[in-house]
C-alpha positions in Angstrom: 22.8 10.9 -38.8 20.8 12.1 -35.5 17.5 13.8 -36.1 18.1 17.2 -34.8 13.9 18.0 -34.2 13.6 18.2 -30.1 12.1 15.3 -28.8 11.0 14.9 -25.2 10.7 11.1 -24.1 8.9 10.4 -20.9 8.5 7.2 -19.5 6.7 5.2 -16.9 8.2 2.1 -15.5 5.1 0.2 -14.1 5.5 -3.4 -11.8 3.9 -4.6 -15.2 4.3 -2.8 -17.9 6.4 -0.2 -19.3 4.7 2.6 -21.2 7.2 5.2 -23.2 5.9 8.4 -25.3 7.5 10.9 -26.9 6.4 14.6 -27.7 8.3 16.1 -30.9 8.5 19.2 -31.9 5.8 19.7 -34.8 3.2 17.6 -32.5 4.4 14.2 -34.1 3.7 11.7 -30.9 5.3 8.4 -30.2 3.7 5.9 -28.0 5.2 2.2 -26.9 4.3 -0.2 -24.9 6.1 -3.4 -23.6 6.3 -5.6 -20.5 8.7 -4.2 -17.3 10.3 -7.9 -17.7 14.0 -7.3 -16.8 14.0 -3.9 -15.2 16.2 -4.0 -12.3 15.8 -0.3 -10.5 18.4 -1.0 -7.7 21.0 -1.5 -10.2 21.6 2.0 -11.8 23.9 0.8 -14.8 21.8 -2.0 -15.5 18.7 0.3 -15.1 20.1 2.5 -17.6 20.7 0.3 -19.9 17.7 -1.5 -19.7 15.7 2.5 -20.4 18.5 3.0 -23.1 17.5 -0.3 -24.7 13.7 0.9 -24.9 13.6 3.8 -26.4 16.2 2.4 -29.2 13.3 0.1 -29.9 11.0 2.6 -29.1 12.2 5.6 -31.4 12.2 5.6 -35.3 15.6 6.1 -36.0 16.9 8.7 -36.7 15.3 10.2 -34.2 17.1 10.1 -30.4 15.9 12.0 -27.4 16.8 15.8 -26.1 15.1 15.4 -22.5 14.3 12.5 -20.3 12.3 11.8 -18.0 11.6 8.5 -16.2 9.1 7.6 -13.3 10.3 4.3 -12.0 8.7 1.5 -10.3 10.3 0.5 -6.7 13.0 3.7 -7.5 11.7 4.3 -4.2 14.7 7.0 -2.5 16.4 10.2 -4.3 19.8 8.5 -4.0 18.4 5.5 -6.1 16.8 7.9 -8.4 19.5 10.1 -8.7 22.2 7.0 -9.5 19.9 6.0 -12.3 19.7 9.7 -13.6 23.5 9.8 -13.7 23.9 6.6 -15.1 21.3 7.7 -18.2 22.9 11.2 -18.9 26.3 9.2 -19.2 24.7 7.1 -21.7 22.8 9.4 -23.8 24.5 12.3 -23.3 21.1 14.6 -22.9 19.3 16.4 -20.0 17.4 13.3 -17.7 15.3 13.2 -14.7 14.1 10.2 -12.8 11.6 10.1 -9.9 9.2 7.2 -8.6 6.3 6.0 -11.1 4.1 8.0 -8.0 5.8 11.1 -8.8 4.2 11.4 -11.7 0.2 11.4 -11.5 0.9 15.2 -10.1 2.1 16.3 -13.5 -0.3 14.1 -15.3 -3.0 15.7 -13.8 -1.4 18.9 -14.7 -0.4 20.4 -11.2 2.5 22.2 -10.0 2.2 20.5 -6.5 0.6 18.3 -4.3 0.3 14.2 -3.5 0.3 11.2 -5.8 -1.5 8.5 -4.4 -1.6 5.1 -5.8 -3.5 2.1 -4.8 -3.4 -0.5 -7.2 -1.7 -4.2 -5.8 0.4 -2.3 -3.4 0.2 1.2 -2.2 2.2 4.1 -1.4 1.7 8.2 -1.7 4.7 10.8 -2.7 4.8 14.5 -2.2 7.6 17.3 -2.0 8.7 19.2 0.6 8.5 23.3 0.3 12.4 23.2 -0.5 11.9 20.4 -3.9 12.7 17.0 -1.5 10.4 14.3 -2.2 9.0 12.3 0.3 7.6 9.1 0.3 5.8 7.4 2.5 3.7 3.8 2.7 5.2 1.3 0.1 6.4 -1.4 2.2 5.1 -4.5 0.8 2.2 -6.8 1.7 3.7 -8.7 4.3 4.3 -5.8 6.5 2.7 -2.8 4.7 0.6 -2.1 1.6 -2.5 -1.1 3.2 -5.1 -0.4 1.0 -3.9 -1.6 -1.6 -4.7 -5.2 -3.4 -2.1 -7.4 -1.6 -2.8 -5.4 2.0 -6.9 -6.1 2.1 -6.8 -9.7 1.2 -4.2 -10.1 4.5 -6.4 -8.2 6.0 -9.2 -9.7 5.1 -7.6 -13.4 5.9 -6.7 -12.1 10.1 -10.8 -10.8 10.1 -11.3 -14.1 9.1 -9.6 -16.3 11.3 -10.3 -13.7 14.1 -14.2 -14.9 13.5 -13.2 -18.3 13.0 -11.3 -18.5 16.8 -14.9 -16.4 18.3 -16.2 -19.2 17.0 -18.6 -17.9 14.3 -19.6 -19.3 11.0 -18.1 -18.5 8.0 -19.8 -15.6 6.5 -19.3 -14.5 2.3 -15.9 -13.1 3.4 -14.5 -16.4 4.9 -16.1 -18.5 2.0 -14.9 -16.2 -0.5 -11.5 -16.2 0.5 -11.7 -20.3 0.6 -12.9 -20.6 -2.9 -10.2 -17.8 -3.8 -7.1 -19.9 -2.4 -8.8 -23.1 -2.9 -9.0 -24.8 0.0 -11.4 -26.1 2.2 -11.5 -24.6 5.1 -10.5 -21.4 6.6 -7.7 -22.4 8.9 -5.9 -23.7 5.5 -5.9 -20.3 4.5 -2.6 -19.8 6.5 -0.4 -22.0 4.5 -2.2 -20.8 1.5 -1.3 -17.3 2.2 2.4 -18.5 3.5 3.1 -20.5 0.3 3.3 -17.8 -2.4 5.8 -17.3 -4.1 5.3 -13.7 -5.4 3.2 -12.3 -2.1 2.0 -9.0 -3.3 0.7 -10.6 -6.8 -0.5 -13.7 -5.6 -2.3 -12.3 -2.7 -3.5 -9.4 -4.5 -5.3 -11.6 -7.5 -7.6 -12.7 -4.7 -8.6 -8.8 -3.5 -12.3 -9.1 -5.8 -13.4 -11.8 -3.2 -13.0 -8.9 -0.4 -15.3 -6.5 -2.5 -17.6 -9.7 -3.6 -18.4 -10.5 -0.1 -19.3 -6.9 0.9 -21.3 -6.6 -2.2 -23.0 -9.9 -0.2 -23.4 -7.7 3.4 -20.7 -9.6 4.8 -19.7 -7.0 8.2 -16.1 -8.1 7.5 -15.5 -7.6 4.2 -16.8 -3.9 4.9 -14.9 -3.6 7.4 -12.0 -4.4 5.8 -12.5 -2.2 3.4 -13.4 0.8 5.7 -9.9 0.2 7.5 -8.4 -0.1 3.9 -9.9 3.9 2.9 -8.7 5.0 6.7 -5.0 3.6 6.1 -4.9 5.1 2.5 -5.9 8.6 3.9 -3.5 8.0 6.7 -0.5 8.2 4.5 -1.9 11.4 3.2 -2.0 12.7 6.7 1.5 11.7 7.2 2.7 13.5 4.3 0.9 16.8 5.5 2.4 16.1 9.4 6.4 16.5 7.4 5.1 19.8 5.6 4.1 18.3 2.1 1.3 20.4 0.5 -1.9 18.2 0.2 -4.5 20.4 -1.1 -4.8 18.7 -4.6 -4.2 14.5 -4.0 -3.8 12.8 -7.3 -5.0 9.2 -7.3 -4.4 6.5 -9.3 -4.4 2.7 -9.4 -6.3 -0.5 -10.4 -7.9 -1.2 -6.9 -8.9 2.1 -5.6 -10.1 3.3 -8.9 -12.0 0.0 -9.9 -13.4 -0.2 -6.5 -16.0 2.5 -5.5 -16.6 1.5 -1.9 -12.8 1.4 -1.5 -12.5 5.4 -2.9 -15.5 6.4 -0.9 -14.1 5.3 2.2 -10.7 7.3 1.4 -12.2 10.3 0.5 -14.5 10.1 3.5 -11.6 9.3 5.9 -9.5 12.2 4.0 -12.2 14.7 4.7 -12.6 13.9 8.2 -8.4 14.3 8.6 -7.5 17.1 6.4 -11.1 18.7 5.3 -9.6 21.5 2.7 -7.7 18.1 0.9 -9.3 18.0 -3.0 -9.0 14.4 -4.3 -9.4 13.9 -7.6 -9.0 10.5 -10.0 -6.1 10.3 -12.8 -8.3 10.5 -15.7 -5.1 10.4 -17.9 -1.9 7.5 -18.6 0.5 8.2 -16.0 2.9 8.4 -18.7 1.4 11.9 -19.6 3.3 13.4 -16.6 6.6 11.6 -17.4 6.6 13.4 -21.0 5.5 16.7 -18.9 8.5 16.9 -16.9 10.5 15.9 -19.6 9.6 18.7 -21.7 10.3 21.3 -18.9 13.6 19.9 -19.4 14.1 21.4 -23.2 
C-alpha cells in the first residue's frame, strides 16, 4: 500500500554523480547518492525511466513521491526538458518539473531570480527571461566552447603554449607543466596528446591544476590564461543581461571556479567591470537543495 505522507523528491543529475533527496512531511529527510552511469537525457523515455528507477531504490517503500523535480545534466533546451517532464508524469502519475542541473543553484541559494553559473570541467550560465523562458547560454563543449571551465583553460593553455613555442621562447612552468601533465616530451607532442582523447572534456580537464600550478610558479601564460578564463566566464553573464535576464544576484557553483581562487577573482573582477550592480555569491549549499525547493513548490 502507498504511503500517503507528501513527499517532495528533488534531484540533481550531475556528469558524475547523481544526488536524490527527499523532504517529507514531519521533516523526515532522505538523501542518495549514486553514479550518473546510464543516464541518457536526449532520450526522454529512457530518461524517465532511468529517474523512475532511482528513486525506487532511493525511497523506503512504502513511501512514493507527490512532486518532482529534476535538474538534469546536458537537458540543455526546454523542449528536451519538457519531453522528459512528460515522459515522468506518465510514469508516476504526480506533479514533475525538470530544468538543467544549472537551473538549480538559484533556488539552492534561495532566490526567486537571477543567474546560475557553473564552472566546474565545462561551463555554462542559465537565467529566465521576465515572462518564465529560460535561457542558456555557453555550454558548448571543450573543443569549441567551455571557456572557463576545466576542459576550456587547459586548450587554452596548450594554443599559449605553442604560440610561445613558434616565437621561439623557452618553455616556461606553463609549457613544462602541461608536458609532464600529458606525458610527453616536448611541447609540439602536445597536439596529438590533446587530439587523442577519447573523452575530451574529462581527459583534458584532469590536466587544468598544471594551468593554476604554473601561475602559482609566475608563469605570464598561465596567468593569462586564467585572466581570459574569469573574462569569458563573466562574458556569458553579460550575454544573459544583453537578452533581458535579471543578473543582479549570480549563483556560482562548480569544482574549478570554486577550488580555484585566482580563477573566481578574475570573474568577479571582469563581472564588476561589465555589469557593476551584478552580486556574485558562491553556492555554499548541494545543488540538490534547489531541486527539493522547486519540488516542494509543487505540493
Amino acid at each position: 500500500m502507498q504511503d500517503s505522507t507528501p513527499c517532495a523528491v528533488g534531484i540533481d543529475v550531475g556528469g558524475t554523480k547523481t544526488h536524490l533527496r527527499a523532504f517529507v512531511r514531519g521533516g523526515d529527510v532522505v538523501d542518495h547518492v549514486r553514479s550518473s552511469t546510464g543516464w541518457r537525457p536526449h532520450d526522454a523515455g529512457a530518461a524517465a525511466d532511468w529517474l523512475t528507477d532511482l528513486i525506487a531504490d532511493a525511497l523506503p517503500s512504502p513511501l512514493r513521491p507527490s512532486a518532482l523535480a529534476v535538474g538534469g545534466h546536458a537537458c540543455e533546451t526546454p523542449r528536451q526538458c519538457a519531453g522528459i517532464r512528460a515522459a515522468l508524469q506518465e510514469r508516476l502519475g504526480v506533479p514533475a518539473l525538470v530544468v538543467g542541473d544549472a537551473e538549480l543553484l538559484v533556488p539552492a541559494a534561495g532566490l526567486e531570480k537571477g543567474v546560475g553559473l557553473v564552472a566546474g570541467t565545462g561551463s555554462v550560465a542559465v537565467g529566465r527571461l521576465p515572462g518564465g523562458e529560460a535561457v542558456q547560454v555557453g555550454g558548448w563543449g571543450a573543443v569549441l566552447g567551455d571557456e572557463g571551465g576545466a576542459a576550456g583553460l587547459v586548450r587554452e593553455a596548450a594554443r599559449a603554449v605553442w604560440a610561445a613555442h613558434d616565437r621561439g621562447e623557452e618553455p616556461d612552468a606553463l609549457a613544462t607543466g602541461l608536458v609532464a601533465a600529458f606525458g610527453v616530451a616536448e611541447v609540439p607532442a602536445l597536439g596529438a596528446a590533446l587530439e587523442a582523447a577519447e573523452d575530451v572534456s574529462a581527459e583534458w580537464g584532469s590536466r587544468s591544476p598544471a594551468v593554476f600550478t604554473a601561475a602559482e610558479a609566475g608563469s605570464p601564460l598561465a596567468r593569462a590564461v586564467i585572466a581570459e578564463g574569469g573574462r569569458a566566464l563573466a562574458g556569458l553573464v553579460v550575454r544573459l543581461a544583453a537578452r533581458g535576464v535579471a543578473v543582479d544576484d549570480v549563483v556560482v557553483a562548480g569544482g574549478t571556479v570554486l577550488a580555484q581562487p585566482t580563477l573566481y577573482e578574475a570573474f568577479t573582477a571582469a563581472l564588476s567591470e561589465s555589469l557593476p550592480g551584478a552580486r556574485t555569491q558562491p553556492l555554499r549549499v548541494p545543488p540538490v537543495e534547489g531541486a527539493l525547493a522547486l519540488a516542494r513548490s509543487l505540493l
